[in-house]
DOSE-772325 format. One record per residue (C-alpha): residue number from 1; x, y, z; residue in one letter. Coordinates in nm, 3 decimals. Each point is the difference from the previous one (the first is absolute). Layout:
residues N
k;x;y;z;r
NUM;X;Y;Z;a $
...
END
This chain:
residues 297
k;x;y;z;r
1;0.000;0.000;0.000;x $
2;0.123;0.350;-0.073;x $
3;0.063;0.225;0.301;x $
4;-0.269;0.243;0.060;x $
5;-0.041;0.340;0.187;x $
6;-0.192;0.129;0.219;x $
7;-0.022;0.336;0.243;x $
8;-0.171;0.058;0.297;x $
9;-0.186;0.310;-0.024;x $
10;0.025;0.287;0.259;x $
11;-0.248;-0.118;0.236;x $
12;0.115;0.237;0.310;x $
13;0.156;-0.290;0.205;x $
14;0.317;0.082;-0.031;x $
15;-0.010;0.370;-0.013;x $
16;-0.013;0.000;-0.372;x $
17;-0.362;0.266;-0.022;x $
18;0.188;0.241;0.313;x $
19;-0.047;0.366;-0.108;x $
20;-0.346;-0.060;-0.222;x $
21;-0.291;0.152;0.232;x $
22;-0.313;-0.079;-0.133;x $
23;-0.114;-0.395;0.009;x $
24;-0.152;0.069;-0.323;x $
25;0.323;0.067;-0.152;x $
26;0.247;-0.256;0.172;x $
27;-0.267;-0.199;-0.154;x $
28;0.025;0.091;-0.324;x $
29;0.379;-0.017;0.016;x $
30;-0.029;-0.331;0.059;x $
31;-0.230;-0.100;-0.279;x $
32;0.261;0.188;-0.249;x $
33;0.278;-0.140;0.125;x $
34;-0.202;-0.341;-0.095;x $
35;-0.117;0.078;-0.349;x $
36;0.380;0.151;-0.078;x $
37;0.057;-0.353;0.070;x $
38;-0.229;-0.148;-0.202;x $
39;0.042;0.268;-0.303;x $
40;0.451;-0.099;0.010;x $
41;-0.060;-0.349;0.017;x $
42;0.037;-0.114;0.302;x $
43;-0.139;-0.367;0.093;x $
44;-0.202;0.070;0.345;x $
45;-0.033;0.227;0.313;x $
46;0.008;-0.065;0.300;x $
47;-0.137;0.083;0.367;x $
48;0.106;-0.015;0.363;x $
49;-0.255;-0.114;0.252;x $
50;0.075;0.254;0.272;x $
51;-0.185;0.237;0.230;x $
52;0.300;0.219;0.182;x $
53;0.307;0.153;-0.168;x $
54;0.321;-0.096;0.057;x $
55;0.315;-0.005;0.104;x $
56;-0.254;0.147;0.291;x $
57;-0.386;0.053;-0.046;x $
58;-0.087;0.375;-0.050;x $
59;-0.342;0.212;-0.155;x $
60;0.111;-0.036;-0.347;x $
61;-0.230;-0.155;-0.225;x $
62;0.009;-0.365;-0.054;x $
63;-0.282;-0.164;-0.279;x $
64;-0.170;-0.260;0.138;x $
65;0.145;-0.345;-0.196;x $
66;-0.335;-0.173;-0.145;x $
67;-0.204;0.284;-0.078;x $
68;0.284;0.152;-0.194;x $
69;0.064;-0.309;-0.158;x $
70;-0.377;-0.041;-0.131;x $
71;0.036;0.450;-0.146;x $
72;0.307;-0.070;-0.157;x $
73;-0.149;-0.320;-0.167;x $
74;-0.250;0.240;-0.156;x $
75;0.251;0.280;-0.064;x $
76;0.214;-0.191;-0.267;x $
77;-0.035;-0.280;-0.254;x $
78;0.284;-0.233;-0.028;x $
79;0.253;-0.036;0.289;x $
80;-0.079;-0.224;0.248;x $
81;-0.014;0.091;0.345;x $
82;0.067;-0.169;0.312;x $
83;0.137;0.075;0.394;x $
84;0.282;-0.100;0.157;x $
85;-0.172;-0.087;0.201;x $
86;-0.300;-0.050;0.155;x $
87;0.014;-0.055;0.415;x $
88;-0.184;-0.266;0.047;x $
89;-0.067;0.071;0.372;x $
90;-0.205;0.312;-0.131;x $
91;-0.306;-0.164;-0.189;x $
92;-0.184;-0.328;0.026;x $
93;0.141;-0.225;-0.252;x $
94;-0.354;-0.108;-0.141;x $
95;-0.056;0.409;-0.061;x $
96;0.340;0.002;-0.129;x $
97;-0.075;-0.208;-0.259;x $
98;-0.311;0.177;-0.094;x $
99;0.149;0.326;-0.028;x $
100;0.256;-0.133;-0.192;x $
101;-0.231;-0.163;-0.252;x $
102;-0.225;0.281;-0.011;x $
103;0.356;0.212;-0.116;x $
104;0.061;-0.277;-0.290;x $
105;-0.301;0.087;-0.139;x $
106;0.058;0.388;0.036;x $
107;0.304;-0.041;-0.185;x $
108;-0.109;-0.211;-0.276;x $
109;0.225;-0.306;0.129;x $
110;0.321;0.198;0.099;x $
111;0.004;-0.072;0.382;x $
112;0.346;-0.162;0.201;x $
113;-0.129;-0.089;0.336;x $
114;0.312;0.067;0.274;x $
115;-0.043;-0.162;0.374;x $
116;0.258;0.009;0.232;x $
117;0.008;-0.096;0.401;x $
118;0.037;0.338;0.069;x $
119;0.251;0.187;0.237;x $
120;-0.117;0.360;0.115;x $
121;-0.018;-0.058;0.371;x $
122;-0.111;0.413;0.035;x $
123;-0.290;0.016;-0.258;x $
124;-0.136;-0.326;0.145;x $
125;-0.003;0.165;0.333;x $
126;-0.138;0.306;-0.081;x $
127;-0.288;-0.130;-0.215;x $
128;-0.023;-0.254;0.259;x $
129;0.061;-0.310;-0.135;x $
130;0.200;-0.290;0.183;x $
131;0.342;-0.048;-0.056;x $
132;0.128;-0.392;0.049;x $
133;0.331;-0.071;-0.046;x $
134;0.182;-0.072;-0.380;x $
135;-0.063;-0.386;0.044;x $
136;-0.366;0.039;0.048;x $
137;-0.068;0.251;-0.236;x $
138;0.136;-0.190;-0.224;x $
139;-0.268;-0.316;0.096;x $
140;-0.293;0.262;-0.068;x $
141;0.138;0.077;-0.348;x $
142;0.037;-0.359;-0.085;x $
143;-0.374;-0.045;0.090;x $
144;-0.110;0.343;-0.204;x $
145;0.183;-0.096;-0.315;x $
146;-0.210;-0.321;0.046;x $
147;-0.272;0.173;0.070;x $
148;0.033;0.234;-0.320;x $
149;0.081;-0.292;-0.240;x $
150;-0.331;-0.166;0.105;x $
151;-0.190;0.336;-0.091;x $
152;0.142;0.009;-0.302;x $
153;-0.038;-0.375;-0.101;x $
154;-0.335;-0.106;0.157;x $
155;-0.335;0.045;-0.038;x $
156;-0.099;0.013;0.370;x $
157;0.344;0.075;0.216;x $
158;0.079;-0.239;0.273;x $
159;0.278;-0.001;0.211;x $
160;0.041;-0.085;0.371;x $
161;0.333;0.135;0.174;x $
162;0.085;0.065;0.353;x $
163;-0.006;0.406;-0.114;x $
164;-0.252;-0.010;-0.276;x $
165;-0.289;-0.165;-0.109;x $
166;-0.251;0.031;-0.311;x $
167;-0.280;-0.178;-0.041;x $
168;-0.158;0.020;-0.318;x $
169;0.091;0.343;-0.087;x $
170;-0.102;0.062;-0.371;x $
171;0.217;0.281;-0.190;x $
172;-0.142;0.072;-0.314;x $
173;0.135;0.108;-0.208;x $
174;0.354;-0.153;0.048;x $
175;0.217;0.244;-0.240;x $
176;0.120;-0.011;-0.332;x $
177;0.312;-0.197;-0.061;x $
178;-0.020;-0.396;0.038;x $
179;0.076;-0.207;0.148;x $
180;-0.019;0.290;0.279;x $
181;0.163;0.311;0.050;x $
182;0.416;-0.001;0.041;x $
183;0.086;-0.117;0.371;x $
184;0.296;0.226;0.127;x $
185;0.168;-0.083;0.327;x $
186;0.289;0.250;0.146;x $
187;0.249;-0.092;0.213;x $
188;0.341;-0.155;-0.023;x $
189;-0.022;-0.242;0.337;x $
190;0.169;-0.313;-0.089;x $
191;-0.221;-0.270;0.229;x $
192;-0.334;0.132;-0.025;x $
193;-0.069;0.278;-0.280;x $
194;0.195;-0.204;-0.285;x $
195;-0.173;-0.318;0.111;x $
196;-0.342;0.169;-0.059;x $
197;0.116;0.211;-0.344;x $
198;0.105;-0.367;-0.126;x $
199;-0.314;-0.125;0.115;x $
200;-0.285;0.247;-0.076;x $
201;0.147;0.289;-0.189;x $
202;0.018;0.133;-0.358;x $
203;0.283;0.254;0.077;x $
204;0.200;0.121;0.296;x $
205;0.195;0.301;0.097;x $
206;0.327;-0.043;0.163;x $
207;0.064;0.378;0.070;x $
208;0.381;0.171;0.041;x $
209;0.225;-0.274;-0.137;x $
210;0.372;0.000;-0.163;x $
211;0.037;-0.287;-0.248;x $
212;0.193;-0.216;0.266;x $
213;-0.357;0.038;0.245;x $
214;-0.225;-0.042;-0.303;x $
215;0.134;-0.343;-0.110;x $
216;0.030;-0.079;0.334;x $
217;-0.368;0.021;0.036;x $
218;-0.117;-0.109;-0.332;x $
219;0.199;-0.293;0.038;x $
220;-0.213;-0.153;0.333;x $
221;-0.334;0.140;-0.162;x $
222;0.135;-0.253;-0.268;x $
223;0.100;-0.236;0.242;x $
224;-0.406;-0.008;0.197;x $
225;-0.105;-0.039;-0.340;x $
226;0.164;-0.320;-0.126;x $
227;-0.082;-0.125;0.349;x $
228;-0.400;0.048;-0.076;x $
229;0.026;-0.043;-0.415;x $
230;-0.067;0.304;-0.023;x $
231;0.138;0.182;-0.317;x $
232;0.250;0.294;0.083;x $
233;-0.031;0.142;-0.344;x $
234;-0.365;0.074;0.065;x $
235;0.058;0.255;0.269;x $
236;0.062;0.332;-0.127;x $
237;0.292;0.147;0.248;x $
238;0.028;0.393;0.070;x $
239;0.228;0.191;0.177;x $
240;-0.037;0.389;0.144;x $
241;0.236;0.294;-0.055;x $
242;0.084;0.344;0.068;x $
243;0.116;0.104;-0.315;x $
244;0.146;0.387;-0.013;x $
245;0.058;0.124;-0.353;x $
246;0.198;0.318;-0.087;x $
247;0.316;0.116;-0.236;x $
248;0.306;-0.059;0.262;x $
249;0.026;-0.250;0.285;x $
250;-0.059;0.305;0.278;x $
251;-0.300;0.120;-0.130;x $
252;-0.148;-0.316;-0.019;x $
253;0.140;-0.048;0.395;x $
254;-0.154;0.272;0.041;x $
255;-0.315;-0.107;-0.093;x $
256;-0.012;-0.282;0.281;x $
257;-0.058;0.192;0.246;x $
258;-0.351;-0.044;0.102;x $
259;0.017;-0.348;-0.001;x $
260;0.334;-0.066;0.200;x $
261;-0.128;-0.228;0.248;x $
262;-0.012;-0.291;-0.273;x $
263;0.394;0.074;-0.029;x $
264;0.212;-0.196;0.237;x $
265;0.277;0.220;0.163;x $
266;0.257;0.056;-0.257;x $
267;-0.129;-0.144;-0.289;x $
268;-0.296;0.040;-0.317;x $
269;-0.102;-0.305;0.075;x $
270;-0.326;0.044;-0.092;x $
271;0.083;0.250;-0.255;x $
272;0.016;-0.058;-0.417;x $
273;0.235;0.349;-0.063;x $
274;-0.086;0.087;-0.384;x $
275;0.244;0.281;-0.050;x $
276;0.012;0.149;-0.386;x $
277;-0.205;-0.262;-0.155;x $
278;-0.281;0.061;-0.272;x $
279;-0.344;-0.112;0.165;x $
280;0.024;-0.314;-0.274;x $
281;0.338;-0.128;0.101;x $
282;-0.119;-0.038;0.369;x $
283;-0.183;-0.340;-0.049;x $
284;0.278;-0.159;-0.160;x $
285;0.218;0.112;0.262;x $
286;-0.211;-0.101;0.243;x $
287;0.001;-0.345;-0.161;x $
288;0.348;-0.044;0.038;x $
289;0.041;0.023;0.320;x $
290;-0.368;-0.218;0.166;x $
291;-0.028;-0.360;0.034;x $
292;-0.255;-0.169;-0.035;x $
293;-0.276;0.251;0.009;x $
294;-0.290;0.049;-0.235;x $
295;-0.115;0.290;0.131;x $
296;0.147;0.318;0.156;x $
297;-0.243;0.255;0.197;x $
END
């Protein structure tokens, strides 16, 4: 498969609408930024699921994840659109999955669907949700991706988990794209997220790799899929990047400012640096230098 691209668009999470006053507006910044997208040819857009800021919450504007998903499906045509991604302690998975099919249809069959365990201890606090520990988050989102499957898949929805249950829940309708809408699961946990990518997924996001972590993990998603028959080819595997693109290497330094706290101490680690490339060279530099990945957000 040929590597694709995709951008998240400035949502207000991470301090990317600061200085734009009026809702209305940061809005409509947002919806450009995703049809600018869509008009230079990129593949998809993307979406964080968040409610506070960060590095530290503040009163800046931050676009609620599903609801923005669902205008920007009927503010452009082509790109497809998906988050990265959706806390799954924040909405009932059986809703989840309505919302989400709902969405497919909204966007004519262009929908990624992105669940992750979720890690935001202060948003879950202050919206007042429980926050268990990593291992058993990670048990509820193996029951809601179960959960969401069987919305998509059957006619009445049953499922009986020690955190969820359905009982003939009918969705109708179910979405667009067959056999279901695209399963993404985010995370790069080697025991328990890889396990269920190889065993429920369509696609995954790893997040801030170099090559050397990126094979690393791609090579034990490999490994839990030869141990289920699963076929690794059939997973679609992304990756997420800061990329900061300007004519030398300090302006493009420059540029990483706001988003420093994904940089370990002393390094770009979580940087792509284009300095004095032409827009079309990037993606074949970019290719160069990624391993494994199909698609870059």
């Amino acid at each position: 498969m040929a590597l694709q691209f995709g951008l998240l668009v400035p949502q207000g999470w991470r301090m990317d609408l600061v200085g734009i006053t009026d809702p209305v507006e940061a809005y409509e910044t947002m919806t450009r930024v995703a049809q600018e997208a869509e008009a230079l040819g990129y593949d998809s857009i993307w979406l964080f699921d968040h409610f506070h800021t960060v590095p530290v919450p503040t009163q800046e504007v931050t676009f609620e994840c599903w609801t923005s998903t669902a205008a920007l499906a009927r503010d452009t045509k082509r790109v497809r659109i998906g988050q990265l991604v959706t806390c799954n302690g924040y909405r009932n998975p059986a809703l989840m999955a309505k919302m989400a099919s709902t969405v497919d249809v909204l966007s004519h069959g262009r929908l990624d669907f992105g669940i992750g365990a979720g890690w935001y201890e202060h948003e879950y606090r202050a919206y007042g949700y429980g926050f268990p520990d990593a291992p058993e988050r990670l048990r509820y989102l193996r029951e809601a991706v179960q959960v969401i499957l069987a919305m998509w898949t059957q006619e009445e929805a049953v499922f009986e988990g020690k955190y969820y249950h359905v009982n003939g829940a009918i969705n109708q309708p179910k979405g667009v794209q067959k056999p279901h809408i695209p399963l993404l699961i985010g995370g790069a946990g080697e025991q328990v997220t890889l396990k269920l990518v190889a065993q429920y997924a369509d696609a995954c996001n790893i997040g801030h790799l170099d090559n050397e972590g990126l094979a690393r993990k791609f090579s034990i998603l490999k490994k839990h899929c030869e141990d289920i028959g699963r076929d690794y080819n059939s997973i679609k595997r992304t990756a997420l990047y800061n990329c900061a693109i300007a004519e030398t290497d300090e302006e493009a330094m420059a540029k990483t400012g706001p988003y420093t706290r994904n940089i370990p101490a002393g390094s770009t680690g979580g940087y792509y640096l284009f300095a004095g490339l032409e827009r079309s060279q990037v993606g074949t530099y970019v290719r160069t230098r990624m391993y494994g990945i199909d698609k870059k957000s």
